[in-house]
N, C-alpha and C positions, 0 to 999 in steps of 0.2 A: 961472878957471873950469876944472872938470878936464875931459878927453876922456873918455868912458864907451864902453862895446866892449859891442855887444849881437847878441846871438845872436838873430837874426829865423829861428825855424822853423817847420818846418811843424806838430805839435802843438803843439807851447810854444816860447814865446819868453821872453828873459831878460837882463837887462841887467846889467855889475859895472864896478867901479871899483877904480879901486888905492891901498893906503894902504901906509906903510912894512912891514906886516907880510904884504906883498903882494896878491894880487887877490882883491877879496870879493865876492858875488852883492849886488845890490840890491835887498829884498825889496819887493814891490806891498803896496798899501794892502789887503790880506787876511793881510797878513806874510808873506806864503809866496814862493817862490824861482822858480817857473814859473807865468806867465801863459799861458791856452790861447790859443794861436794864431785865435781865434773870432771873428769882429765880428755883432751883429744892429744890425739897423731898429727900437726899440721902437713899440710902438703909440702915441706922443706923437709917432715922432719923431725921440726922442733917439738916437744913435750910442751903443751900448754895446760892450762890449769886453773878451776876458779871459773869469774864471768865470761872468761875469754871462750874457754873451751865449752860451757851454757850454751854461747852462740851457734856452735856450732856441732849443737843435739839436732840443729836443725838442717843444716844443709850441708854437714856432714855426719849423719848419722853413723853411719858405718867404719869410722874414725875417732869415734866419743865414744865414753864410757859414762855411766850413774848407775845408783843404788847399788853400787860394788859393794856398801857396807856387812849387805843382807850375804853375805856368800864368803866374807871372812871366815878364815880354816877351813875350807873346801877346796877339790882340786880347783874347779870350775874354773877356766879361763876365757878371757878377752882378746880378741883379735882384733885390734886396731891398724888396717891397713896391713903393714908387712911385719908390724911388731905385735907381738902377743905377750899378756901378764896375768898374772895371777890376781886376785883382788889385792892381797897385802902390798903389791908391789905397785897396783894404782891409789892404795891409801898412803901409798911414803911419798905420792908424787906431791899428794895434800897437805902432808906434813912438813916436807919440806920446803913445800911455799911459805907454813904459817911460821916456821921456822927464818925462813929472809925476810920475811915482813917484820919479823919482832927483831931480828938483829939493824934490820934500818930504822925502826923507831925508837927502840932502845938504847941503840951506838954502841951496844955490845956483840960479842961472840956470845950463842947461848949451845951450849950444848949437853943439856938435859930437860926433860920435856916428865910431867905428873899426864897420862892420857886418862881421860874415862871411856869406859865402854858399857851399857846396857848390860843390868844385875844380873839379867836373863842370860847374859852368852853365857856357851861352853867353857870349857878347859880349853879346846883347841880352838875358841875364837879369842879369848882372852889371849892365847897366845900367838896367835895371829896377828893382833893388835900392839901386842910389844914387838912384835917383830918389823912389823911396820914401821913403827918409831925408830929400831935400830939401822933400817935401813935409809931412812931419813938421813942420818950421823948423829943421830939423837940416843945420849945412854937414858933405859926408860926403866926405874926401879919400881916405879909405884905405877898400877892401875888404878882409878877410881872407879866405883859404880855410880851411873850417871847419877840416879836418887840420892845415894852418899852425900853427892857433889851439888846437887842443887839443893838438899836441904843444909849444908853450910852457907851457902850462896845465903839464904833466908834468915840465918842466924836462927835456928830452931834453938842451936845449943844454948844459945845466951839467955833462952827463958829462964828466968826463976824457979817458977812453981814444972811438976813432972808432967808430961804431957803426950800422948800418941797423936802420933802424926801418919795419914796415908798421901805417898807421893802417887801423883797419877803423871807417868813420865811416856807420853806419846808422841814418838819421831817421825819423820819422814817414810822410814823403813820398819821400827820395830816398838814393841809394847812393852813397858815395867810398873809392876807395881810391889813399892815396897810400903811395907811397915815397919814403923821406927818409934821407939819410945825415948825421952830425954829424962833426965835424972840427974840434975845441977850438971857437974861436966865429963858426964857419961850418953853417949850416941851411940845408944845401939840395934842394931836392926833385927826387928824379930821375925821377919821372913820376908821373902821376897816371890814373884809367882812374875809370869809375861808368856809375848809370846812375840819370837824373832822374824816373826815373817808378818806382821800386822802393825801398818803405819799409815801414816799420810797419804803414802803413793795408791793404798788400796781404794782411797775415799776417789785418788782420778780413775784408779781401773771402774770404777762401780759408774763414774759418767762415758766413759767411753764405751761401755757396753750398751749403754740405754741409746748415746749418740748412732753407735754402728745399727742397735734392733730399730731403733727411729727410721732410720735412713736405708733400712735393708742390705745392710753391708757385712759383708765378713771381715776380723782381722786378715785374713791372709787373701785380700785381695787386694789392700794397700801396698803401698810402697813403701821404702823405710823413707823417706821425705813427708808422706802422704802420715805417715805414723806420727811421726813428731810434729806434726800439723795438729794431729786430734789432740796429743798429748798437750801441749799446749795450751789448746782452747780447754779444756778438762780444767787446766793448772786456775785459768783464770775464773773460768766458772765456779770452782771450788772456794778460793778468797771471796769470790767476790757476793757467797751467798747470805755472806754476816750483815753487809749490807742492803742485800738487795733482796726483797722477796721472790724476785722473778729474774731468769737468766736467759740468756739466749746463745748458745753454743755453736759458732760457726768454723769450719777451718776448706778449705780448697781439695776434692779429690777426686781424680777423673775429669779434671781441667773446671767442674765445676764445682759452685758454693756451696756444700750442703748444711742444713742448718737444723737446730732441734732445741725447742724451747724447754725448760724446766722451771717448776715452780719449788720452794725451799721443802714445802708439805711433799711433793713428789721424792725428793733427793734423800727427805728421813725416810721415805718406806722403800726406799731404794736401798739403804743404807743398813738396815735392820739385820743382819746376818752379821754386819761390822759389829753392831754394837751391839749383839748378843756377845761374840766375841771378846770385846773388851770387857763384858760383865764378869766372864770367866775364870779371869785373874783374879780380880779384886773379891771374889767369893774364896777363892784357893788360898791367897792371901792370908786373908782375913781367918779362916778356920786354921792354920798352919801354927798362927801365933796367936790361935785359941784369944779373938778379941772380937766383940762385935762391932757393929756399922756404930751402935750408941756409945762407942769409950772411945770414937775418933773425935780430938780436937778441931780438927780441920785438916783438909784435902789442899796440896798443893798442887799446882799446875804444873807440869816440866813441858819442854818439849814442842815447835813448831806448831805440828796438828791441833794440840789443845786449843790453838784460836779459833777454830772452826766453829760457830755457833752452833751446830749440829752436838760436837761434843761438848762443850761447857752446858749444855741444855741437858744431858743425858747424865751428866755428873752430879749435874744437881739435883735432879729427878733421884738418882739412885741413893745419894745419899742427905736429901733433904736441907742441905744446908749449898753456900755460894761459897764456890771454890775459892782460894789463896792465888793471884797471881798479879801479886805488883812489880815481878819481876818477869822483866822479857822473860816470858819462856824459851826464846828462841838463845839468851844468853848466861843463863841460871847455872848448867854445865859447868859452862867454862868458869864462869865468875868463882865458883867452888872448886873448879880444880887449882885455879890458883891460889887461892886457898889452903887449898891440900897441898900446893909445891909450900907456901911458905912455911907451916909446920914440918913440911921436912927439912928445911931449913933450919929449922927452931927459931922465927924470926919472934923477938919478944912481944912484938905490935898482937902478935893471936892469943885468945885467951886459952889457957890449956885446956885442951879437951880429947878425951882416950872415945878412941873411933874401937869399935866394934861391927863386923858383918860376918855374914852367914856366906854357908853352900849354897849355892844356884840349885843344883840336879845331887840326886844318889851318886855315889860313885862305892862300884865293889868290883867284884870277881866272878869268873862264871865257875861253879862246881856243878858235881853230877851227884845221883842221891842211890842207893840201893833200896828198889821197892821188892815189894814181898816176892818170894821164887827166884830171886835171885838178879832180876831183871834192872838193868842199870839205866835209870834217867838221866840226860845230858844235857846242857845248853841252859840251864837253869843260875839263878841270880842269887847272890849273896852279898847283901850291903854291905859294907863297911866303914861309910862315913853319908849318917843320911844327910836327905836334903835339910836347907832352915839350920843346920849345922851352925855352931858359932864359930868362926875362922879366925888365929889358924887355929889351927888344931892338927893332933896326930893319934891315931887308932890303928890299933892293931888286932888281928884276928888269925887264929891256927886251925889248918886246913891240914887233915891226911891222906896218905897214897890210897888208891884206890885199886892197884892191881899186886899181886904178888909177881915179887923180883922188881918193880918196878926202878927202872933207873934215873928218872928224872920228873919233874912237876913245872906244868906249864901252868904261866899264870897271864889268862887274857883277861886285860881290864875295860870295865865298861862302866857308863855312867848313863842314867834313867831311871827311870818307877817302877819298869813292867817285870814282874817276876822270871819271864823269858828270856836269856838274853840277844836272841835274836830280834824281840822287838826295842831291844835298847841302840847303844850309840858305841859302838867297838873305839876304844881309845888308844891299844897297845899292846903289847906283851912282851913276855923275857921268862926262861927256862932256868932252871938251878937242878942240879944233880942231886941222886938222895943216895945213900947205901942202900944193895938189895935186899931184902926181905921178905916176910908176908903182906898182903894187903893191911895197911892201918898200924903199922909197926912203924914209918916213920913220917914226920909231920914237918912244918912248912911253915913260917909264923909271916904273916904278908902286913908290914904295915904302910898304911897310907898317912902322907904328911901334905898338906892343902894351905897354902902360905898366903898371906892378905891378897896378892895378886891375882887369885886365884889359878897357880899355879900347882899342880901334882907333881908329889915327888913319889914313888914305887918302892920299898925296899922289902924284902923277901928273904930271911935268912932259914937254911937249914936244920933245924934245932937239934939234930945231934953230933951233926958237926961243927957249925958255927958258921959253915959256909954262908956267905951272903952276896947278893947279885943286887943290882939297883940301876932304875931309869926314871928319867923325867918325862915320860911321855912321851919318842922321837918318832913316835910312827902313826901317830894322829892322824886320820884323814884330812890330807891338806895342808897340814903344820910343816913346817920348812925346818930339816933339821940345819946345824949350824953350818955346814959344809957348804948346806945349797943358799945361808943366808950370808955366807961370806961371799958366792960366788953370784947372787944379784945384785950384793951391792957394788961388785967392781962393774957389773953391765949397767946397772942402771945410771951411776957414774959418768958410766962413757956417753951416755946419751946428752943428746946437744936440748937441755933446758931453756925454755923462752926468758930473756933478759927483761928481769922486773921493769928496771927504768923507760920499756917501751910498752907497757902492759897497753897503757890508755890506746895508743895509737894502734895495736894490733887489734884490741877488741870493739872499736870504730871501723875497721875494716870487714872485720866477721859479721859484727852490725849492721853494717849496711848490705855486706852478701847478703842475707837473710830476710832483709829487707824487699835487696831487689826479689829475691823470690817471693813474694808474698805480695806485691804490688803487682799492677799493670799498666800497661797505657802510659800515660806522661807522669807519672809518678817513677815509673819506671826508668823511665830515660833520665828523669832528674834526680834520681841514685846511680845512675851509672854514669854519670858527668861528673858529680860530687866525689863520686870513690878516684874516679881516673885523675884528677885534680888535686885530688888529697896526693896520689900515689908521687907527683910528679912535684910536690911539696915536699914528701918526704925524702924523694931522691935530691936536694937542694943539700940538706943536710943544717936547714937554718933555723935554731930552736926557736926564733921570735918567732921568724913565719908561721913555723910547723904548729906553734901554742897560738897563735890566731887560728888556724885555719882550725884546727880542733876544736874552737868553741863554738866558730860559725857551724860546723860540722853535726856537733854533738844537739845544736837547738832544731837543727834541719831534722835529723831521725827522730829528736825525741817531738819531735810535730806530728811527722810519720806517725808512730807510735799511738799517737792520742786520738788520731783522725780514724 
C-alpha cells in the first residue's frame, strides 16, 4: 500500500503519490488537481466537501466552513446548522475525501498519509494537524514543513555545487519563510521565521474594505448572503489584477448593484501594511541563520498567493533578483510531500538525502528569580530549547525549590521569545514531588525532547530521588487529548458523508442554487427550469440520461458564468 504526501491548506488541499517517473498530483473525482479547502452541512445532512461545499459559501453561508486552517490547536469552534466542530475535525473531513480520491485512482486501500503543515505552526497546531490525519483513519508518523516539502519538489537536493536557498512560501491563510542550505546530500534548514495569520485571504479582506469605505457600507450591515457576495467579487478581483490593470468590483446588496472600481497602483498602496508584513519574516529569517540577502542563490515561490502580481513584484524589488517558480505553486507541497512518503518508504528510485530542520518558536519553563530584600519575581521565562534549533534534539536543564519545606515543583511549559511568560503561549504542565527541606536543597532536572514532527516530549525527574513524571503536551489549548480523539472519530464516522460517485451531479445543483441567486429576470426562470428538470432526470435513475443532461447542464451555467 503506497504512503500518499498531502498538502492540507488553507484554500486548497491536494494529495500525490510517487511513481518511478517521480511525484504526481492525485486528481479528485472532478479530475482537477485542487480541492477547496471547504466543508458544508447539507440540508439532508450529508458532509459535503471540496467544490461542492465552495458552492455553497454562498447560499448557504451559515452551513460552510473555510480558512479553518488558521485556527488549528484552538478551542474555536464552527457551528454548521445543528452540528458543530472543531477545526481538526473539519480538516479530517478534507482528508478523508483526498484520502477516496487516491484509493479510487490508485485501486488501492491507503492507509497512511506523509501531511505538511507551515514551518511556522505551534507544537499544538502541528499537532492538530496529525490529529486530523488520524481521525481521517489515516496512521500519520511524519509531518512535513511546507518549505521542506516544496524545496524537494524542486530537487534543490540534487544540486551539485552548495547552495542557499530562501523559500518564500505564501498560502491562502498563512506566511513561511525558510532558509536552507544544500551540501551534496545534506538539506538542512538554517531557520525559519512566518507568520500564521497572514495569507492570501488578507489580500481579499484589504479589497473588501475599500469596496465597503467606496460604497459607504459597514460589515455588519450585510447579510451573510450579502458577505459572500463581496467575498467573492474580492476573490475575482484579486486573480484577476495579474491581468488586468483596472478592475471593477461588483456584488448585489440591499437588492441593489453596488460597484467600485480599482486600479492595480491603487490595490499596491492598499496593500502596503501586507507587505511590510511579509518583509518582516524574511529579515528575521535571514539574521537567525546569520546570512544575508547577497549569499541567497535564489528565492523559490511556494504557495497560491505568490501568483499575485502584487507579490512576485515586491519579491523581486526586495531581493533584486526574479523569483524560482516553474512549479505550480499551488502544487509544489504536495509534490514534496510525496516525496517525503517515498523516502519513508525507502523506495530506491530517491536519491539519499538526510533531511535536517529546526524549532519553529523557544520553548522552556516558567521560573521565578529572588531580587534583592528578599523580594521574589514570578511569571518569568526560561529557555530551554531555542528557537532555529536543529531538530530533533533533546536538552535538558536543573531548576531548584524555591521555598523551604517545599513539597512539590510545578513545571508550566511555554513556548515564545518574550522573557515574560505571560506574554508567551502556555502549552501544559505536570507536578513531581521533592523531599522537604530548605529552599535550594532540592533540584529538578526538566528535559525537553522535540522529535522531526515537531512534537514535545516533557520529562522532569527528581534528582535525589530519581522520581520522574513525563507528558507529551495533553493540555494544549485546543489539542484533543487521545480519549477525545478516539471519541470524534466514532461521531464523525457516524455521520452520513456525501457519496463520491454523485459529486458532479450534487455540485451542478448547488451551482445552479447560487446561480439562481445571483441572476434575475429570465435568466432566472431559465435556472429554475433547468435545476427542476435535472431534478426529475435524476429521480429516473437512468445513467445515459443523467450523463446527457449533465453536459447540456454544465455549458448552460458555465454561459451563466461568462456572461
Amino acid at each position: 500500500m503506497p504512503i500518499i504526501g498531502i498538502d492540507l491548506g488553507t484554500t486548497n488541499s491536494l494529495a500525490a503519490y510517487f511513481t518511478p517517473e517521480g511525484p504526481k498530483i492525485i486528481p479528485n473525482s472532478f479530475g482537477e488537481h485542487l480541492t477547496p479547502s471547504v466543508v458544508s452541512v447539507g440540508d439532508d445532512g450529508e458532509i459535503l466537501t471540496g467544490k461542492i461545499a465552495a458552492e455553497r459559501r454562498f447560499t448557504s453561508p451559515q452551513k460552510t466552513a473555510s480558512v479553518f486552517k488558521r485556527y488549528m490547536g484552538t478551542k474555536k469552534e464552527y457551528k454548521l446548522g445543528d452540528k458543530t466542530f472543531l477545526p481538526e475535525e473539519l480538516s479530517a473531513f478534507l482528508i478523508k475525501k483526498l484520502k477516496e480520491d487516491a484509493e479510487v485512482f490508485l485501486g488501492e486501500e491507503i492507509t497512511e498519509a506523509v501531511i505538511s503543515c507551515p514551518a511556522y505552526f505551534s507544537e499544538a497546531q502541528r499537532r492538530a494537524t496529525k490529529t486530523a490525519g488520524e481521525l481521517a483513519g489515516l496512521k500519520v508518523d511524519r509531518i512535513v514543513s511546507e518549505p521542506t516539502a516544496a524545496a524537494i519538489a524542486y530537487g534543490l537536493h540534487e544540486k551539485e555545487e552548495s547552495a542557499k536557498y530562501l523559500i518564500f512560501d505564501l498560502g491562502g491563510g498563512t506566511f513561511d519563510v525558510s532558509i536552507l542550505e544544500f551540501t551534496r546530500n545534506i538539506m538542512e534548514v538554517r531557520a525559519v521565521a512566518g507568520d500564521n495569520y497572514l495569507g492570501g485571504e488578507d489580500f481579499n479582506d484589504i479589497l473588501i474594505a475599500a469596496f465597503l469605505r467606496h460604497n459607504d457600507l459597514k460589515e455588519s450591515d450585510l447579510t451573510e448572503r450579502e458577505e459572500a457576495a463581496v467575498y467573492k467579487a474580492s476573490e475575482y478581483a484579486k486573480l484577476h489584477f495579474s491581468k488586468n490593470h483596472f478592475i471593477a468590483m461588483q456584488a448585489v446588496v440591499g437588492g441593489e448593484t453596488k460597484s467600485t472600481e480599482f486600479t492595480a497602483d491603487e490595490f499596491e498602496v492598499y496593500c502596503q501594511p501586507l507587505l511590510l508584513r511579509l518583509k518582516n519574516p524574511v529579515v528575521r529569517a535571514l539574521s537567525d541563520a546569520s546570512v544575508r540577502m547577497a549569499d541567497i542563490s535564489a528565492v523559490v515561490l511556494v504557495g497560491g498567493a505568490t501568483k499575485l502580481s502584487i507579490v512576485r513584484a515586491f519579491v523581486g524589488k526586495l531581493f533584486g533578483m526574479l523569483p524560482a517558480s516553474v512549479i505550480n505553486p499551488d502544487e509544489a507541497v504536495a509534490l514534496g510531500a510525496a516525496v517525503q512518503a517515498a523516502m519513508k518508504e525507502r523506495n530506491t528510485a530517491i536519491k539519499e538525502l538526510l533531511l535536517t530542520d529546526v524549532c519553529s518558536y523557544t520553548l522552556g519553563v516558567e521560573v521565578a528569580n529572588v531580587r534583592s530584600g528578599g523580594l521574589i519575581q514570578t511569571g518569568l521565562y526560561s529557555p530551554i530549547i531555542e528557537r532555529n534549533t536543529v531538530i530533533p534534539t533533546s536538552r535538558v536543564e536543573r531548576y531548584y525549590t524555591m521555598h523551604n519545606q517545599q513539597k512539590q515543583v510545578e513545571i508550566n511549559v511555554f513556548q515564545g521569545e518574550s522573557r515574560n511568560t505571560r506574554d508567551n503561549i502556555f502549552l501544559g504542565n505536570l507536578n513531581i514531588p521533592v523531599p522537604l527541606g530548605p529552599a535550594g536543597a532540592e533540584a529538578v532536572d526538566v528535559r525537553f525532547t522535540y522529535d522531526v514532527n515537531g512534537i514535545l516530549e516533557v520529562e522532569v525527574t527528581t534528582v535525589s530521588t530519581g522520581e520522574m513524571a513525563k507528558i507529551i503536551i495533553e493540555k494544549n489549548p485546543g489539542t484533543m487529548t487521545q480519549r477525545e480523539i478516539e471519541e470524534s472519530f466514532a461521531q464523525l464516522s457516524a455521520l452520513k458523508i456525501h457519496p463520491r460517485d454523485r459529486d458532479e451531479y450534487r455540485y451542478l445543483l448547488e451551482m445552479g442554487e447560487r446561480l439562481y441567486q445571483e441572476h434575475m429576470g429570465d435568466e432566472r426562470g431559465m435556472i429554475a427550469d433547468a435545476l427542476a428538470e435535472f431534478e426529475e432526470v435524476l429521480d429516473k435513475q437512468n445513467r445515459g440520461e443523467i450523463d446527457a443532461y449533465v453536459t447540456r447542464l454544465r455549458e448552460f451555467f458555465e454561459s451563466l458564468e461568462g456572461s
